[in-house]
C-alpha positions in Angstrom: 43.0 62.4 73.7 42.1 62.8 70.3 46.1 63.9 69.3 46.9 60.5 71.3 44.8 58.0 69.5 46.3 59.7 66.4 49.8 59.0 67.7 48.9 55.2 68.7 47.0 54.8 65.2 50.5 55.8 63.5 52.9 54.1 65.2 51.1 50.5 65.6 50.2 50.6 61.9 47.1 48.8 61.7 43.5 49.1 61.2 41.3 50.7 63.5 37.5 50.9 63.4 36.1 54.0 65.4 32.8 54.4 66.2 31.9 58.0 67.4 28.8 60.6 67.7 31.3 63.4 67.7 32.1 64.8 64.0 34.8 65.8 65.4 36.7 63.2 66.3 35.7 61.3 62.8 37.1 64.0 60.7 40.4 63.9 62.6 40.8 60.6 63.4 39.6 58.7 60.7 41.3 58.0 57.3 38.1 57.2 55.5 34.7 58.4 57.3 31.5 56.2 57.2 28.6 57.8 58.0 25.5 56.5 59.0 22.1 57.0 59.8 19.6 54.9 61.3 21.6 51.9 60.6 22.3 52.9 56.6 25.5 53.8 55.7 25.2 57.5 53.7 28.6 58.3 52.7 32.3 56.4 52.8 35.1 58.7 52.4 38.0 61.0 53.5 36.8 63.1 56.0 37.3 66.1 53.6 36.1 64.3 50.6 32.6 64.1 53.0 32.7 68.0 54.1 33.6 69.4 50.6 30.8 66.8 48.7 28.2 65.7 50.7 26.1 62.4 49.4 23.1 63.7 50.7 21.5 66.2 52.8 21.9 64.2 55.9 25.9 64.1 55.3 25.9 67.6 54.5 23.6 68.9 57.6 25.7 66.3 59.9 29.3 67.5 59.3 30.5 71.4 60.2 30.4 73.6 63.0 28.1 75.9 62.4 26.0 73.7 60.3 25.3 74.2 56.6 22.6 76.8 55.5 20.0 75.5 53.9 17.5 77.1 51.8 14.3 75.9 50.0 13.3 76.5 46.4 13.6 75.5 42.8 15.3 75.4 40.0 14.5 78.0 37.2 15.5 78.1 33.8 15.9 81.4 31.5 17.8 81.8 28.5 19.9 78.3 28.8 21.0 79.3 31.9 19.6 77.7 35.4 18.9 79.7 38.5 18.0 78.7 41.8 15.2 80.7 43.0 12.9 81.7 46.4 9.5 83.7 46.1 12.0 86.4 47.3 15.3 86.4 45.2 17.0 84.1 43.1 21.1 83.1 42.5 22.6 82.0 39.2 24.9 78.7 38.6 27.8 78.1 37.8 28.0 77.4 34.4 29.5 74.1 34.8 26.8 73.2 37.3 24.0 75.1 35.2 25.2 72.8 32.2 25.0 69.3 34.3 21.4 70.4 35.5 19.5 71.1 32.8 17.4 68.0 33.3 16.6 69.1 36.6 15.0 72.6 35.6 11.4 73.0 37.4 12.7 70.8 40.0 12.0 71.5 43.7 15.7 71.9 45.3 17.2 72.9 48.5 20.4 75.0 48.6 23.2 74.1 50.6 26.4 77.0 51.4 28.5 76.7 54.2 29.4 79.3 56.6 32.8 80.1 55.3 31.2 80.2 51.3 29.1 83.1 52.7 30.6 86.7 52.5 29.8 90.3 52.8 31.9 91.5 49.3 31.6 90.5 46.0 35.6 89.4 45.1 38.1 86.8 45.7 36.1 83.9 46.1 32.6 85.8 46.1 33.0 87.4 42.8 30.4 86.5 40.2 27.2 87.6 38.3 24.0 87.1 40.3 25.2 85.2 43.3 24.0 87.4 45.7 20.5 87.4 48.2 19.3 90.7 50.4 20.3 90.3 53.6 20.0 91.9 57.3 22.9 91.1 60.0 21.0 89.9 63.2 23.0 88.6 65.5 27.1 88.7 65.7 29.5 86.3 67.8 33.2 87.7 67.9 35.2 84.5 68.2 38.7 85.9 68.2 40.4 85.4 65.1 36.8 84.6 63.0 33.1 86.0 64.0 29.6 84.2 63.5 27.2 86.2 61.8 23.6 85.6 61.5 21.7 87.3 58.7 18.0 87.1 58.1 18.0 86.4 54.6 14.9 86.6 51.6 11.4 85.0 53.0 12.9 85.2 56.8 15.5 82.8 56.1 18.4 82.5 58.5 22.0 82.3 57.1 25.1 81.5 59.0 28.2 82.9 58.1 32.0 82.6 59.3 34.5 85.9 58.8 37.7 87.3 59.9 36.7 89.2 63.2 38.3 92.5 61.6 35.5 92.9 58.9 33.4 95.2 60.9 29.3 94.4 60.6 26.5 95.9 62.5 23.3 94.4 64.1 20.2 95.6 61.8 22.8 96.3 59.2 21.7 96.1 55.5 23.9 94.3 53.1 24.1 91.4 50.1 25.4 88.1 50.9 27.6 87.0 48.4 27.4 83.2 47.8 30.3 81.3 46.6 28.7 79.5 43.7 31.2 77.1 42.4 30.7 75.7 46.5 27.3 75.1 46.6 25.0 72.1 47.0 21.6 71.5 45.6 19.7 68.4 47.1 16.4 66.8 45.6 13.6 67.4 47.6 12.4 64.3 47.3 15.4 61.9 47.6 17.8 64.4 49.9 20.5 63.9 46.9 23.3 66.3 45.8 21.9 66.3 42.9 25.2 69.4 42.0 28.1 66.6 42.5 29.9 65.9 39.6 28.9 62.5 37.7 31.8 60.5 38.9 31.3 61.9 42.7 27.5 60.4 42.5 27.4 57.2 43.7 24.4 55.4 45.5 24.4 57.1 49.5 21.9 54.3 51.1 23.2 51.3 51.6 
């Protein structure tokens, strides 16, 4: 139905307002994404423009199957450079990112990664300095081509990750989770802002 509504959309040419529940169908159907909560409109966007740079924490936790990781903590400073830190282990920034939040250092923050920025090596897109937690695999769901894995991560944290189903893990296996820094959110505690989006990318959510 979905692949029909897309058809009709094209070939009449005019606009359509769809209202939906299903993430879904508003990241296929829709050629800018508004997303709302309780009545406020949080985000306006392309759909990937909303996955890849969430407003907020709402807009980040709403889109993506499995749901974004989030995990609590703060930012820490330590020879000009910031890290993002539990009572159990901490990551560095990106430099980039580290740069644009020095004002924020000693701020209570709450990591965001996606599934598919999590992974069990440090190279390609996981290579880095620091960017990994301590981490034991829990649960694993083959899903054909890509597997679900869920790791208990520092403090008893859960963390979702998406891999290709030939990268073998093991229940009760012990490994790092390497993070893929330059992907990563941080939200304000207070506010729920991405507080990490670039300058130009950080315009007022609530509206």
């Amino acid at each position: 139905m979905r692949a029909e509504l897309k058809r009709l959309h094209h070939r009449l040419r005019t606009t359509v307002i769809y209202v939906t529940h299903d993430q879904a169908e508003a990241m296929t159907l829709g050629d800018r994404v508004v997303v709302m909560n309780a009545g406020r409109i949080q985000q306006v966007a392309p759909p990937l423009e909303v996955y890849d740079h969430p407003a907020n924490r709402f807009v980040a936790g709403f889109l993506g199957t499995p749901g974004m990781n989030f995990v609590p903590g703060r930012l820490a400073p330590q020879d000009g450079v910031l890290y993002f830190e539990t009572s159990a282990a901490r990551v560095r920034l990106a430099p980039e990112m580290s740069r644009r939040l020095q004002e924020h250092a000693g701020r209570n923050v709450t990591l965001g990664v996606r599934p598919e920025d999590i992974g069990l090596s440090g190279s390609g897109k996981f290579a880095g300095t620091e960017n990994s937690l301590p981490a034991t695999v829990r649960v694993v769901e083959p899903m054909g081509d890509e597997q679900v894995v869920y790791l208990s991560g520092p403090a008893d944290v859960t963390l979702v990750c998406k891999m290709d189903s030939h990268i073998r893990v093991g229940v009760d296996e012990r490994m790092e989770a390497h993070l893929a820094m330059h992907r990563v959110h941080l939200f304000d505690d207070k506010t729920g802002c991405n507080i990490s989006l670039d300058p130009e990318r950080a315009a007022p959510a609530d509206r």
